[in-house]
C-alpha positions, 0 to 999 in steps of 0.5 A: 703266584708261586704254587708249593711243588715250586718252593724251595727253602734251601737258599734260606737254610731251611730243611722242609719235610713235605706232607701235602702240598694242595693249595689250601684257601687259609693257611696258618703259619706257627713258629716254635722252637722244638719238635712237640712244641706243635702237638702239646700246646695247639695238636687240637687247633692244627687237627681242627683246622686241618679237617676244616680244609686249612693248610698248616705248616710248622716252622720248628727252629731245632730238632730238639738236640737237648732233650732229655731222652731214655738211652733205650729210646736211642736204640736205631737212630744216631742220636737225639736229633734223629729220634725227635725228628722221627717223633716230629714226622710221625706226629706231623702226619697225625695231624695233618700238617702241610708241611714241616719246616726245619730252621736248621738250628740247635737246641739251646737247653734250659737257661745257664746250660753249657748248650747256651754257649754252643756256637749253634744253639738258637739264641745265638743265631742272628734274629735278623737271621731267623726272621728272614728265614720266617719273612720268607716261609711267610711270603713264600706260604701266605698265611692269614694267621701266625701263631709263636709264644708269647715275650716269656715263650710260656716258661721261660726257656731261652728258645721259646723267647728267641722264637717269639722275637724273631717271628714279630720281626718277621710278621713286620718285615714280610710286608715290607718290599724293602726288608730282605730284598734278595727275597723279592729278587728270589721270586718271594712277593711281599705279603702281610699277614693279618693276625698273630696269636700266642698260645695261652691259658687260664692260670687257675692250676698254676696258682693251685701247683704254687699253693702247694708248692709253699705247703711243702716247704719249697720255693714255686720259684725253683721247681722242675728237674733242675730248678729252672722253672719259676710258677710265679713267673709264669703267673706273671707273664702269662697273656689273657685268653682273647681266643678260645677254639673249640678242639673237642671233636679231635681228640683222637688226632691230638692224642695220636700227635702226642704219643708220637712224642714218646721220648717226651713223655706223650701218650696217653695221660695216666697210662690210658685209664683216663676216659675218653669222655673226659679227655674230650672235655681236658682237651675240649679247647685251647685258648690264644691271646690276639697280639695282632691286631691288639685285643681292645676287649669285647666278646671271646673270639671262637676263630683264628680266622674271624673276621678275615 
């Protein structure tokens, strides 16, 4: 079996920053597109995981090249790439993550932007492109659990959805000695994962925020800095919650993830005068629907790993 100071991603175009390289008894394998995807949708799940002796890798599709960055935050890095590198390295150590994995792509922005259009942007890389190089993190890193967004990428933004297509090839494929076979040549076993989960939520807020939205006399589904996010859309879209996991006993690993992200607005919610007491319970858990095996009802799951 290939060990992890043997891994080299290069020949897949992929940038791996290593954290910690132990073989670990589990390992989950998460697919997002942006750097804070990691920490603001699941930094309690990966620090729970990650103390309980899991080992957790990210496989961030851009470094976030189109964010919307304060020019004063620029001061000492190149441009916006390097900032959010930087905030994706410092909130990787805070959780603990095993390691971060750069796909190499760019950026594509919200939909109808120039950035769609740039010959690098991630919606137009191949999706056979991308889901090699995730079949072969996946065969390379054998994880049990896969975790990306669900077929919306939870608002609509074109790279949350490029990610999830491209991560179900992927989950597919990894099995399959006959999908990329220059792979197997490369020393990559096939390996099939057991379980694939999205991120989810209750949708209760979201349709309290369209209620208010129409009081005011505006449309739910043109909200946000440009117009470009539609709440009953969202409401549409969003996947049942299957899978709750407990993260409350985090808290302080999840928050230090999140104000690493500083050029997106982490840190603290309401500038710190928010109590812990009730921090912990705000971020006490987060919730998942199992894709993969399909949810055929039953009780709540309390583990990405239950029953393997």
């Amino acid at each position: 079996m290939t060990t992890a100071p043997d891994l080299d991603f290069a020949p897949y175009g992929i940038d791996t920053l290593w954290l910690d390289r132990a073989p670990k008894p589990r390992t989950i394998l998460i697919a997002y597109p942006h750097p804070d995807d990691e920490s603001f949708g699941n930094g309690g799940t990966i620090a729970r995981y990650v103390a309980e002796g899991a080992a957790v890798h990210y496989a961030c599709a851009t470094r976030g090249e189109c964010g919307t960055v304060d020019a004063h935050m620029l001061e000492g890095y190149a441009d916006t790439a390097a900032l959010r590198t930087a905030e994706q390295t410092c909130a990787a150590r805070a959780l603990g993550l095993a390691a971060v994995h750069f796909l190499g792509h760019r950026d594509s922005g919200m939909p109808g932007t120039a950035d769609n259009q740039h010959p690098n942007a991630f919606i137009q890389a191949p999706l056979e492109r991308v889901a090699g190089q995730l079949a072969a993190l996946i065969r390379a890193l054998r994880p049990q659990v896969v975790l990306t967004f669900n077929s919306y990428g939870g608002y609509g933004h074109p790279d949350h959805i490029h990610i999830h297509y491209a991560t179900r090839a992927a989950f597919a494929a990894a099995g399959d000695p006959a999908r990329f076979p220059e792979q197997l040549a490369g020393g990559l076993a096939p390996w099939q994962p057991q379980k694939l989960y999205y991120p989810t939520f209750s949708t209760r807020f979201v349709r309290m925020a369209v209620a208010g939205v129409r009081l005011a006399r505006r449309d739910p589904r043109r909200i946000g800095r440009n117009n470009d996010i539609d709440l009953v859309r969202i409401i549409e879209e969003t996947t049942p919650v299957t899978t709750t996991v407990a993260c409350g006993e985090y808290l302080e690993a999840n928050l230090r993830a999140r104000a690493c992200h500083r050029s997106q607005g982490g840190g603290l919610p309401f500038g710190g005068r928010v109590p812990r007491a009730l921090l912990r319970r705000f971020f006490g858990a987060e919730s998942f629907t199992r894709a993969i095996p399909a949810w055929a009802g039953g009780p709540t799951e309390r583990d990405l790993f239950e029953g393997v």
